[in-house]
Rosetta silent file (secondary structure, phi, psi, omega in degrees, C-alpha in Angstrom):
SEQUENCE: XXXXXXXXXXXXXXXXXXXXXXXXXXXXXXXXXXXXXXXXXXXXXXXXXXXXXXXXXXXXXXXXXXXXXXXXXXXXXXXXXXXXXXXXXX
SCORE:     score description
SCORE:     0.000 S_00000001
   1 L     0.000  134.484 -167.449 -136.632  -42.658 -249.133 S_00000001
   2 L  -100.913  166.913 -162.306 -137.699  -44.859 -246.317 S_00000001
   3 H   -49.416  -43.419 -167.949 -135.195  -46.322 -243.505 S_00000001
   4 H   -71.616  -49.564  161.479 -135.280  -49.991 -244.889 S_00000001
   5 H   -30.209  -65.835  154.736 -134.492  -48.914 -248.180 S_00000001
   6 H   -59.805  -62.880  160.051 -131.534  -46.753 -247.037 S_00000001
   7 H   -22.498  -46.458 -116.969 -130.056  -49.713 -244.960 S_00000001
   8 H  -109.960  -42.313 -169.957 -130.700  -52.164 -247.676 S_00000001
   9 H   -81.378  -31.302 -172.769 -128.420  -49.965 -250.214 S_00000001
  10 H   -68.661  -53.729 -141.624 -125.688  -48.769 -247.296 S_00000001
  11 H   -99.801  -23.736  173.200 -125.388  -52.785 -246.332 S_00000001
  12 H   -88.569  -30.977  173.600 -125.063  -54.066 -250.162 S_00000001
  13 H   -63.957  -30.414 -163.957 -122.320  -51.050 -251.177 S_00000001
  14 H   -81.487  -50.717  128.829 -120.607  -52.131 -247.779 S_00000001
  15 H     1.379  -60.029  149.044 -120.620  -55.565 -249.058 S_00000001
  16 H   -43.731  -88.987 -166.036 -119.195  -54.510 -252.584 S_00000001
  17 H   -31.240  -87.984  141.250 -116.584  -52.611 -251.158 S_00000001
  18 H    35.231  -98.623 -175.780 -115.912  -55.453 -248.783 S_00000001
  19 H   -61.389  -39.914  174.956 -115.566  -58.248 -251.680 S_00000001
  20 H   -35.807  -58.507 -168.313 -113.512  -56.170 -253.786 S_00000001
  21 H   -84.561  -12.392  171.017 -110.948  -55.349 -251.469 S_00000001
  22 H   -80.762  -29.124 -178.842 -110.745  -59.066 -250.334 S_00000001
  23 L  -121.519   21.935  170.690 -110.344  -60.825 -253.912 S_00000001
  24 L   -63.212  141.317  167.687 -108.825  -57.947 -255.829 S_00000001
  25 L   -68.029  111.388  157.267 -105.697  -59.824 -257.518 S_00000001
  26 L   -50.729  169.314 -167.526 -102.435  -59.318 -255.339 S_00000001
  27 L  -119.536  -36.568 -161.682  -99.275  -57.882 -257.564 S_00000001
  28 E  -139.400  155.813  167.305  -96.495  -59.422 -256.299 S_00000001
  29 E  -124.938 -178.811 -171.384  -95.741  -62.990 -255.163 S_00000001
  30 E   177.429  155.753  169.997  -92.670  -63.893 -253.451 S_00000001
  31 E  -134.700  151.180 -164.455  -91.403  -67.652 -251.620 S_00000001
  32 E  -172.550  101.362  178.113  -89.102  -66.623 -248.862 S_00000001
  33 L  -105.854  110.461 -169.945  -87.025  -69.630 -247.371 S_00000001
  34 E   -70.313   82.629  178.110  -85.878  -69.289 -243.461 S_00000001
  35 E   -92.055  107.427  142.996  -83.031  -71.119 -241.351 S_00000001
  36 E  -113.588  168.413  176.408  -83.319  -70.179 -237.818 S_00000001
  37 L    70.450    5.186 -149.269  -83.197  -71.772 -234.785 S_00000001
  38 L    67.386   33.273  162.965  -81.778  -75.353 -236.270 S_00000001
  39 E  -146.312  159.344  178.656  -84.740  -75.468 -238.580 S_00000001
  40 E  -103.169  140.558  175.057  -85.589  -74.587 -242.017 S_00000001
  41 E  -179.528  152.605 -179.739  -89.085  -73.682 -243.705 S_00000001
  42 L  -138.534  167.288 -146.745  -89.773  -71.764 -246.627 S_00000001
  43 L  -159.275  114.736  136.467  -93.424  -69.932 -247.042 S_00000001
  44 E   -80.802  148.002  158.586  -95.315  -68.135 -250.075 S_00000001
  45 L  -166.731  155.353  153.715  -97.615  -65.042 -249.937 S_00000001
  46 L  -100.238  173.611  166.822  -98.564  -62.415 -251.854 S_00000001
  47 E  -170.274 -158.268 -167.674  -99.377  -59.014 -251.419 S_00000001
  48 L   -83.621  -42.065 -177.534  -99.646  -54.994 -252.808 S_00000001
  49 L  -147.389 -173.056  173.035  -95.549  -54.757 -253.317 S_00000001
  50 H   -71.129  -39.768 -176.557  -92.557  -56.729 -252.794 S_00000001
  51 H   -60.502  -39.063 -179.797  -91.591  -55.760 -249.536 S_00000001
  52 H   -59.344  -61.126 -143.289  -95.374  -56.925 -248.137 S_00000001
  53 H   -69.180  -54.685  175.121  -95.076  -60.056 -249.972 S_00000001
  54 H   -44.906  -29.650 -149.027  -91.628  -60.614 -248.527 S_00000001
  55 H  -103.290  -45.860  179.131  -92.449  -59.532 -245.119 S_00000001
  56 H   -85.524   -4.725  168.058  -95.354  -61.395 -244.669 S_00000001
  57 H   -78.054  -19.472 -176.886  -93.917  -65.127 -246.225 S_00000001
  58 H   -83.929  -46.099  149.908  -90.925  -64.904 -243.690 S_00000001
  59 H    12.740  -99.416  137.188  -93.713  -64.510 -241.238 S_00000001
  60 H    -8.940  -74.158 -157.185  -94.961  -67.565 -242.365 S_00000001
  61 H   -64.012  -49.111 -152.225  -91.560  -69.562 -242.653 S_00000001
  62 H   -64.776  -31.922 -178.886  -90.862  -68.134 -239.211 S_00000001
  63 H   -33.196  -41.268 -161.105  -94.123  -69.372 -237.313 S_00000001
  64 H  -109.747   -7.156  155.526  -93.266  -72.737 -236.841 S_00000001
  65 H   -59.448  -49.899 -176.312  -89.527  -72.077 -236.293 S_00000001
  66 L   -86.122  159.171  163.792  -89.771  -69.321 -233.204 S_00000001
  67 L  -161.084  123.660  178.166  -91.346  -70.007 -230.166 S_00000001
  68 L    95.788  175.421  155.589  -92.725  -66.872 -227.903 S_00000001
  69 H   -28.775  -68.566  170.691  -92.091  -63.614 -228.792 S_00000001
  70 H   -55.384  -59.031  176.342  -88.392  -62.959 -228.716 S_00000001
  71 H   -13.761  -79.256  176.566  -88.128  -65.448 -231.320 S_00000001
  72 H   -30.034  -55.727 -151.571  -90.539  -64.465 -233.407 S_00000001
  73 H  -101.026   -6.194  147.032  -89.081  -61.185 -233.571 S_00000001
  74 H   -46.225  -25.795  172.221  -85.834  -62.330 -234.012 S_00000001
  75 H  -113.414    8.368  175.942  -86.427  -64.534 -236.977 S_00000001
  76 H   -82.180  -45.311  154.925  -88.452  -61.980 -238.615 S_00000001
  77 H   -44.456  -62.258 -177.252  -84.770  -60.006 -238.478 S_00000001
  78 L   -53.789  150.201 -171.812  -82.875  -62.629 -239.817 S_00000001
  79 L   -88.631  118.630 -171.818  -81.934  -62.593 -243.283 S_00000001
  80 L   -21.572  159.801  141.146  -83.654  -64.792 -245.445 S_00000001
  81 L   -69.229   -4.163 -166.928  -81.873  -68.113 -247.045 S_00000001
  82 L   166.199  128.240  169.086  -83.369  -67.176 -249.897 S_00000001
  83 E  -140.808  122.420  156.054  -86.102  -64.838 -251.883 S_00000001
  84 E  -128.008  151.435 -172.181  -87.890  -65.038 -254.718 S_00000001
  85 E  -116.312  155.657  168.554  -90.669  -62.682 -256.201 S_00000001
  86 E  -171.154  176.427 -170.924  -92.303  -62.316 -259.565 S_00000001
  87 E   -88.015  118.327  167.599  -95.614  -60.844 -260.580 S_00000001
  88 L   -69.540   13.489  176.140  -98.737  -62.870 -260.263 S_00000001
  89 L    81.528  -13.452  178.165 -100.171  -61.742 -263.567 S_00000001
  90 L   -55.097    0.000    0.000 -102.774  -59.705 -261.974 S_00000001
């Protein structure tokens, strides 16, 4: 088998893989609404389980709420105002 050949098949399975794991249908979906700081914001995401979905929409909500670091990791600690999850169908 020549070099080009072997590239050509390594760089389309890599590719494959690749799109799969980027548009495989998430499992869980989750809205996850945030007071800190005097402000409010609520966020969706999805992800692989509940906790990921949860963890990363308070993320989200939290972004435009914190400012620097301490914030950040401070409103990622605080307990939501609210969460809900359900199954994307998926």
């Amino acid at each position: 088998m020549n070099r080009k050949l072997l590239f050509w098949i390594v760089a389309i399975a890599f590719i494959g893989l690749l799109a799969y794991t980027t548009l495989k249908p998430q499992k869980v979906s989750c809205e996850v609404c945030v007071t800190f700081n005097g402000g409010d914001r609520c966020a969706k995401a999805s992800g692989p389980t509940q906790d990921a979905a949860t963890e990363t929409a308070q993320t989200a909500a939290c972004g435009p709420l914190a400012s620097g670091m301490d914030q950040t990791i401070a409103c990622s600690r605080t307990r939501p105002r609210s969460a809900q999850c359900g199954g994307s169908g998926g």
